[in-house]
C-alpha atoms as one frame of an Amber mdcrd trajectory, in Angstrom:
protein
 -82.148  67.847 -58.954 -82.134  68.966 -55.052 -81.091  67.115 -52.307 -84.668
  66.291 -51.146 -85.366  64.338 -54.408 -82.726  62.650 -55.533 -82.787  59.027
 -55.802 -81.537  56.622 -53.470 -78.772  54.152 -54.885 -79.296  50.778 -54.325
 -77.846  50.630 -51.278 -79.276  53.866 -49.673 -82.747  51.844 -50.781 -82.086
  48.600 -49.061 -80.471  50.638 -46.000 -83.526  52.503 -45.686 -85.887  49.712
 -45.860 -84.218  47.980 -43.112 -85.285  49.767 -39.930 -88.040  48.417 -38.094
 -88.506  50.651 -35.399 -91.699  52.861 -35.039 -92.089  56.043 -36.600 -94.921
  58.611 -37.431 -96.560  56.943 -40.928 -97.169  60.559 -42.912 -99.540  58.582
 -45.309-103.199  58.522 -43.960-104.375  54.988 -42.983-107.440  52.997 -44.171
-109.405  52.257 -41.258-110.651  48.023 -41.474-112.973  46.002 -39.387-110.179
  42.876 -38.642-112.813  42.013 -36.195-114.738  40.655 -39.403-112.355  38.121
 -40.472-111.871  36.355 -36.647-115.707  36.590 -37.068-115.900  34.465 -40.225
-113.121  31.897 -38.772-110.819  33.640 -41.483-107.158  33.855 -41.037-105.650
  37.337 -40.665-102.978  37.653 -42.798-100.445  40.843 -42.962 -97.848  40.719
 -45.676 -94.590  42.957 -45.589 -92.462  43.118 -49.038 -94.936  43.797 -51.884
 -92.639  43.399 -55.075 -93.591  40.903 -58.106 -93.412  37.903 -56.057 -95.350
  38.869 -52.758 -97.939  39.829 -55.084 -97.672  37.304 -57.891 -97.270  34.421
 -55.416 -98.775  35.386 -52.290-100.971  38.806 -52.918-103.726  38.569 -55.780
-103.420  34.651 -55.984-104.522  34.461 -52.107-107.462  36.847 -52.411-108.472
  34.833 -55.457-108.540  31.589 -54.491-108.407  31.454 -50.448-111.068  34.121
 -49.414-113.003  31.831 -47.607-109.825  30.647 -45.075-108.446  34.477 -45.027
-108.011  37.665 -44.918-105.510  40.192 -45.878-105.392  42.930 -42.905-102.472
  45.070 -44.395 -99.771  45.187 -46.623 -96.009  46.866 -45.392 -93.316  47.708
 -47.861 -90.319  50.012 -47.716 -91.752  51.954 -51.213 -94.844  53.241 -50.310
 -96.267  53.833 -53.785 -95.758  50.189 -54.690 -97.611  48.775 -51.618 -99.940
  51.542 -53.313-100.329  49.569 -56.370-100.253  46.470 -54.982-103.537  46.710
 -52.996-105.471  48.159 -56.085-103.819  45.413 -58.024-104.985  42.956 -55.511
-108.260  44.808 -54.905-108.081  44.863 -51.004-109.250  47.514 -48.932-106.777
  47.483 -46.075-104.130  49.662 -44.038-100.678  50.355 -45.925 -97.347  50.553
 -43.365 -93.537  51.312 -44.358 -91.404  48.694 -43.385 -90.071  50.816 -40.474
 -93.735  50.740 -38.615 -94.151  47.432 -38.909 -94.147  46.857 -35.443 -96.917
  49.504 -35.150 -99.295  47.477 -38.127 -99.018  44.442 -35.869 -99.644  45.898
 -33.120-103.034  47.975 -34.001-103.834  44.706 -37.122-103.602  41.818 -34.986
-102.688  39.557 -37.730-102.292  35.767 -37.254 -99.648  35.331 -39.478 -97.257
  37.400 -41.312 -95.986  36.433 -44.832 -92.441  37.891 -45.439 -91.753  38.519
 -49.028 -88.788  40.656 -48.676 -85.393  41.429 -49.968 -83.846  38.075 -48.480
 -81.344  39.854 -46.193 -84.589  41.002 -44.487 -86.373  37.593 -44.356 -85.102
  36.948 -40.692 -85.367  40.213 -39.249 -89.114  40.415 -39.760 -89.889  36.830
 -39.421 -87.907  37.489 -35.223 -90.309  40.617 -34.928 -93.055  38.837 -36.406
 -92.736  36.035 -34.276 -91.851  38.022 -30.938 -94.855  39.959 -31.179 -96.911
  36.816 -31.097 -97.478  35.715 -35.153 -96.640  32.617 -37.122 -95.181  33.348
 -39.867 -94.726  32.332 -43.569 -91.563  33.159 -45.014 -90.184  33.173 -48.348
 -86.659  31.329 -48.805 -84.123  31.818 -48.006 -85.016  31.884 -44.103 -81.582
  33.469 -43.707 -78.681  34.846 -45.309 -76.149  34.541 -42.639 -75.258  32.271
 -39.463 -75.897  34.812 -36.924 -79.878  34.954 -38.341 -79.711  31.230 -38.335
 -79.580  30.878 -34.584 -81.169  33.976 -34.104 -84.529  32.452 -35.819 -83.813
  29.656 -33.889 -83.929  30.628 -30.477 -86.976  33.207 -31.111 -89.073  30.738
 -32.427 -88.353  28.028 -29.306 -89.256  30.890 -26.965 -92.195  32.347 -28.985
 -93.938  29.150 -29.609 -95.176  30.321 -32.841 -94.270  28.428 -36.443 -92.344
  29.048 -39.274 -93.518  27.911 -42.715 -90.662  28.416 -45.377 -91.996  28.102
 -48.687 -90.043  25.193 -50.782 -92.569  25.062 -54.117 -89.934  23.642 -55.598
 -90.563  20.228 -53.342 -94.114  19.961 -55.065 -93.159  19.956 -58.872 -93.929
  16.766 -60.346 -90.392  15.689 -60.992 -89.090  16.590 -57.453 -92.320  13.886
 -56.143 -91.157  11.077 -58.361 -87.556  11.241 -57.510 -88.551  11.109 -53.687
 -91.274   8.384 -54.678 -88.705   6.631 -56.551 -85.758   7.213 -53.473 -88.237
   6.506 -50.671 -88.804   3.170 -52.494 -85.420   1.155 -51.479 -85.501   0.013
 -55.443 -81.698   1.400 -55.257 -80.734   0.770 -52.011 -78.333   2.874 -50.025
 -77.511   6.159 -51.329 -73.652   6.701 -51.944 -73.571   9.994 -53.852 -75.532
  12.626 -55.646 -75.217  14.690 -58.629 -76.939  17.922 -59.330 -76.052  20.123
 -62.198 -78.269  23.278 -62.337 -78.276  25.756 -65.605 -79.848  28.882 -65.981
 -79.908  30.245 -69.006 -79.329  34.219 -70.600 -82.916  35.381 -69.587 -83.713
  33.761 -66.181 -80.072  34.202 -64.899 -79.425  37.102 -66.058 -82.706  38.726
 -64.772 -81.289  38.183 -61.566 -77.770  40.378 -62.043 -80.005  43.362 -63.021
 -81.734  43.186 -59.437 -80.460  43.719 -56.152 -79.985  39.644 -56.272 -76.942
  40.413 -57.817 -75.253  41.789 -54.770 -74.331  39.028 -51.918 -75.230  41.413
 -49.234 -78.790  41.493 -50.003 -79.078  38.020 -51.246 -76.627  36.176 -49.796
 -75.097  35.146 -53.313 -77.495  32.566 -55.597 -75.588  29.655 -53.731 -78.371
  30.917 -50.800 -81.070  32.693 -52.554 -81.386  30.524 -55.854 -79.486  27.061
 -54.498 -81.657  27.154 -51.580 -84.314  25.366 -52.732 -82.036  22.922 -54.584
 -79.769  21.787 -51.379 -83.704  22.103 -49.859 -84.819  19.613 -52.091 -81.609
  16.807 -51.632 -82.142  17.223 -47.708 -85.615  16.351 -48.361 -84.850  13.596
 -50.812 -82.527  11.808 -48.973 -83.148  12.466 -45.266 -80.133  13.804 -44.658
 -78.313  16.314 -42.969 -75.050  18.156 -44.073 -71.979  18.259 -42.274 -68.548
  19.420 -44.267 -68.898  21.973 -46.840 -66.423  22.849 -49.372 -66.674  25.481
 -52.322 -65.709  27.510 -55.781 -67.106  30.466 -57.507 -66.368  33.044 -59.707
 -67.752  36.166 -60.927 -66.850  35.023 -64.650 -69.383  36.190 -66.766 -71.522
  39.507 -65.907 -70.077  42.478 -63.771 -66.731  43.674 -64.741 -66.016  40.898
 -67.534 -67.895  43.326 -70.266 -66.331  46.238 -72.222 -69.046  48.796 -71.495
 -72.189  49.162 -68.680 -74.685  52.136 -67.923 -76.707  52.208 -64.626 -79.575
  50.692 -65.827 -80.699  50.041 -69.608 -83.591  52.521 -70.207 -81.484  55.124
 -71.890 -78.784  52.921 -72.549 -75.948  54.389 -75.231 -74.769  50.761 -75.919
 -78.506  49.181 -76.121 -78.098  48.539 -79.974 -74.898  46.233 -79.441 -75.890
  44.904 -76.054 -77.360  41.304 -76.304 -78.683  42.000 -72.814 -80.518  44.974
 -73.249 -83.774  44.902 -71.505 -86.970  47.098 -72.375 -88.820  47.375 -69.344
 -91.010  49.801 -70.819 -92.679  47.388 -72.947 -93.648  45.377 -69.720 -96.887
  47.476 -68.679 -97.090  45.381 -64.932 -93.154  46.143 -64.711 -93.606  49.963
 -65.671 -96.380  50.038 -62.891 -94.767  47.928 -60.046 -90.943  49.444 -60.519
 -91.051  52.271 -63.171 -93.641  54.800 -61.380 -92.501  53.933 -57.799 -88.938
  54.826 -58.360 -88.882  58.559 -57.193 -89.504  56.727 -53.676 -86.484  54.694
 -52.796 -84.383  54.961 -56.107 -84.315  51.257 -56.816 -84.261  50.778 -60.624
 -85.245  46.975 -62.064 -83.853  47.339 -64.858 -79.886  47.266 -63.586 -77.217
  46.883 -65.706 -75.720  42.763 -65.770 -72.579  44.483 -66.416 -72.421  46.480
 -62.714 -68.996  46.792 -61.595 -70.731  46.268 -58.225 -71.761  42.848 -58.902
 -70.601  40.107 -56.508 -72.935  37.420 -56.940 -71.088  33.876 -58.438 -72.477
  33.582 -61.567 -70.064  30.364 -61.909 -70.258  27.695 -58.959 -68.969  24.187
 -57.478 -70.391  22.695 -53.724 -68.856  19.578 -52.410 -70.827  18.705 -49.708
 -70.518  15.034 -47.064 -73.542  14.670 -45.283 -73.571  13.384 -41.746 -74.390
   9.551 -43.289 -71.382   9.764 -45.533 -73.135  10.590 -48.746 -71.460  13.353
 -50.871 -73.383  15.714 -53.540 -71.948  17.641 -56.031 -73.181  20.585 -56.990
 -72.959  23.166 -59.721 -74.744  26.053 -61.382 -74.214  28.326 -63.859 -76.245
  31.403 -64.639 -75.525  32.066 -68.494 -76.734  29.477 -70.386 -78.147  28.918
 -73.928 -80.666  26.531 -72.346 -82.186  25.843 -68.647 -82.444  23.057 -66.306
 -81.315  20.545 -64.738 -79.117  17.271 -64.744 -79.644  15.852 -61.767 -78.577
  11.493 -60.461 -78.352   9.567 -57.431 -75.703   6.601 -57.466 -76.325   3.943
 -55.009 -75.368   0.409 -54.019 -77.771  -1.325 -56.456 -77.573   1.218 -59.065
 -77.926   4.789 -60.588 -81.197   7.266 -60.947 -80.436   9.963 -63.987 -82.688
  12.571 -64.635 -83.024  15.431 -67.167 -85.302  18.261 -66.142 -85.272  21.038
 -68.677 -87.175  23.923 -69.739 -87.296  26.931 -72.068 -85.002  24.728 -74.411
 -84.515  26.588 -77.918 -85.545  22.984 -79.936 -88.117  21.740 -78.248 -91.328
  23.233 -75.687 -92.035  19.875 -74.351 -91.196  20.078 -70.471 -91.321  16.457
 -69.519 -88.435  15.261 -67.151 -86.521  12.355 -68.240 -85.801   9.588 -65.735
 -83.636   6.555 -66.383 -83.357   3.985 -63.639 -80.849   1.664 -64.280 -80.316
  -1.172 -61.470 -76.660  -2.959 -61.611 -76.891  -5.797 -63.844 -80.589  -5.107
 -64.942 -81.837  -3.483 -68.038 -82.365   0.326 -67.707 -86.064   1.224 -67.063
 -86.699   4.862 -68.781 -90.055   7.107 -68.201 -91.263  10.771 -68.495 -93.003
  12.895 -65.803 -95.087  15.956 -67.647 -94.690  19.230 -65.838 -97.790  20.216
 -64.207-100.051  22.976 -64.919 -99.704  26.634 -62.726 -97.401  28.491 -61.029
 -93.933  26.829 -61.618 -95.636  23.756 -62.724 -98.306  23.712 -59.865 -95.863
  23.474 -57.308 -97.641  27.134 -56.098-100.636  25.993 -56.009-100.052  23.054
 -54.435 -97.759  24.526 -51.610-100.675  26.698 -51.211-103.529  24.231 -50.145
-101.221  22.393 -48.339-100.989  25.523 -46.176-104.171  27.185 -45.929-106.703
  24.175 -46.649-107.152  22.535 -43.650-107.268  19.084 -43.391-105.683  18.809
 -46.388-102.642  15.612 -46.079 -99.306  15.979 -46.711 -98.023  11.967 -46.957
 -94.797  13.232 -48.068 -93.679  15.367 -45.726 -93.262  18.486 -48.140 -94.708
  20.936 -46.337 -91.468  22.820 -44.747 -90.806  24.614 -41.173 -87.935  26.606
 -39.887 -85.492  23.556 -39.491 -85.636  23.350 -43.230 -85.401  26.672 -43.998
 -82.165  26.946 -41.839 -80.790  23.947 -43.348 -81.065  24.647 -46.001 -79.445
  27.842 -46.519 -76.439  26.610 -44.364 -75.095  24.678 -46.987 -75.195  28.425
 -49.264 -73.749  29.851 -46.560 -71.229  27.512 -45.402 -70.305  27.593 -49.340
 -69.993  31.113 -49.685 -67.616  31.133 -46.460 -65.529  28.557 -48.256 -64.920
  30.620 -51.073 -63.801  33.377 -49.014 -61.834  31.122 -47.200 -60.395  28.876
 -49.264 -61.333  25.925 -46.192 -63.714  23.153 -45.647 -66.440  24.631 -43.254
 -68.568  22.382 -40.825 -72.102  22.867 -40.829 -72.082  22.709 -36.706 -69.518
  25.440 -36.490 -72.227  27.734 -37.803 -75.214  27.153 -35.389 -76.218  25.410
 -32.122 -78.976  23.651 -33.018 -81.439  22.255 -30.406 -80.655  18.514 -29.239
 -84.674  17.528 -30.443 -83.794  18.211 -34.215 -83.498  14.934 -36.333 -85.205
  13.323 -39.780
């Protein structure tokens, strides 16, 4: 193989993806009429990061179901081909950009908004561009991976004047509402501590050590990209802000504690003995949105969960006091036999408990448990059904509360930068108190503005 075409490794492909400045596009453009959608009253919409989830959750489900509120105006990716067959998939006619002229597809689009569906380490620097060259933006969590992006978003979306949405879906499933229905209701009284176990289990978490997820400098570790929307979802719950983080976390499970690994498993010499093994080739959307875009940036989906390379905690503890004096504790663990959740609030008049799990191997009923039991009172027990759609419907919910105007939002779940940044604090502040071995304060990290407050 020459020079010219070999394959970028991973971190060639996320290197290269990375620069935003304007150059030359060598693919001829689609010309499009954006005029037509300020016409109808339509949003213009420009998305950059076209991988399974810009198109899965933002791409074809948007042209589907929101045609009449907007319009796509172009699509920007680092791998060409895939933005490629993402806009067949999505059956758009519009403009394709590489990542590094996406200053230039703002420029000559005009979009209103930009929805960053990125590798996460680039979630801030497009969502600062976006917003400096005049767009709101919608971004995908986590906001930010570091503390330097945290107050960089900050300050460029104070002097912009445009908005950040940061997607939290997970704020609309059905048993995320009740427990804030059930909190916001007093029934418990002050809140003294919380409790949230989360598992993933041997396909879901380990899907996400054969991606680039698996490497903290792209995702930040999961206790930013995955735990995000869980410390998202106690802020939210409890009004609360955090203030002293403290942290543990090992790589104890994939990486380097396996006897053998490959580069990736199509081709695999241990494939018959590995309980991991992956066939990507039977996946026909996987083959077309990874497999046949590969000669362009190198990046191969189906890693191995045994890379030596792999950083990412799969094994985790957060001990976090909030500014009111409650304290959470957190854990999650990527390799287990079953997923979900465990997750209870302990208060002055009593204790919420609930069980929240899917893909169970005895059972495929997805109902959440609750048990509210007040102090000397009998324990009250119930079941919330998971909802119907993406995630449960949280998508689709997120969605209208978004880009449906008029539509209400009496619970507040519709998130903005403040959340975002919050949110993945608390990963951050964690991962730094690994490293460190130390507590880490929250306001060490970032100056926030004076105005911010539940």
């Amino acid at each position: 193989m020459d020079k010219k075409n070999k394959p970028l490794n991973r971190r060639d492909f996320i290197a290269k993806g990375a620069k935003l400045s304007i150059a030359p596009l060598a693919l001829p453009l689609i010309k499009v009429n954006s005029a037509s959608a300020k016409a109808a009253g339509k949003q213009k919409i420009a998305m950059v990061g076209t991988g399974v989830r810009g198109y899965g959750m933002w791409g074809k489900p948007l042209v589907d179901n929101y045609s009449k509120q907007l319009e796509f105006v172009a699509l920007c990716d680092a791998n060409i081909k895939r933005a490629e067959v993402v806009r067949k998939k999505m059956n758009i006619n519009v403009p394709l950009y590489h990542s590094r002229d996406f200053t230039k597809m703002i420029n000559e689009q005009k979009p209103d908004t930009v929805i960053v569906t990125t590798t996460d380490c680039f979630h801030a620097p497009y969502t600062k561009k976006a917003l400096e060259l005049g767009c709101n933006v919608i971004s995908e969590k986590p906001l930010v991976t570091d503390a330097k992006q945290a107050q960089e978003i900050l300050d460029t979306e104070k002097k912009s004047g445009k908005k950040i949405t940061t997607t939290f879906n997970a704020r609309f499933g059905t048993s995320s509402e009740e427990i804030k229905r059930v909190i916001s209701s007093g029934v418990l009284g002050k809140i003294i501590s919380v409790e949230f176990q989360e598992y993933l289990d041997v396909d879901h978490g380990a899907s996400y050590f054969r991606r680039w997820h698996g490497k903290k400098r792209y995702s930040g570790s999961l206790l930013v990209h995955k735990a995000s929307h869980h410390f998202d979802q106690i802020n939210w719950w409890i009004e609360d802000d955090p203030d002293v983080v403290f942290a543990n976390g090992n790589v104890a499970f994939y990486g380097k504690n396996n006897a053998f690994r490959n580069r990736n498993c199509r081709g695999c010499p241990f494939a018959s003995k590995c309980d991991f093994y992956w066939d990507i080739t039977k996946d026909k959307h996987m083959m077309d949105m990874y497999v046949s875009c590969e000669n362009e940036d190198g990046y191969l989906r189906d890693g191995c969960v045994w890379d030596n390379e792999i950083d990412t905690y799969d094994s985790m503890t957060v001990e976090v006091k909030y500014k009111s004096g409650i304290l959470l504790n957190y854990s999650l663990n990527a390799f287990m036999p079953y997923e979900g959740q465990s997750i209870a609030f302990n208060c002055e008049r009593g204790r919420l408990d609930v069980r929240n799990y899917f893909r169970q191997p005895w059972e495929v009923d997805y109902a959440a448990e609750f048990r509210l039991t007040e102090n000397f009172k009998k324990t009250k027990t119930w079941t919330v059904q998971r909802g119907e759609g993406g995630h449960g419907g949280s998508d689709e919910k997120l969605k209208d509360l978004i880009f449906l105007q008029g539509k209400p939002d009496p619970m507040g779940q519709l998130a903005d930068s403040r959340a975002g940044v919050m949110s993945s604090l608390i990963g951050i502040a964690a991962r730094q108190a690994i490293e460190k071995g130390q507590p880490v304060q929250i306001d060490d990290l970032v100056k926030f503005p004076l105005t911010w407050g539940w």
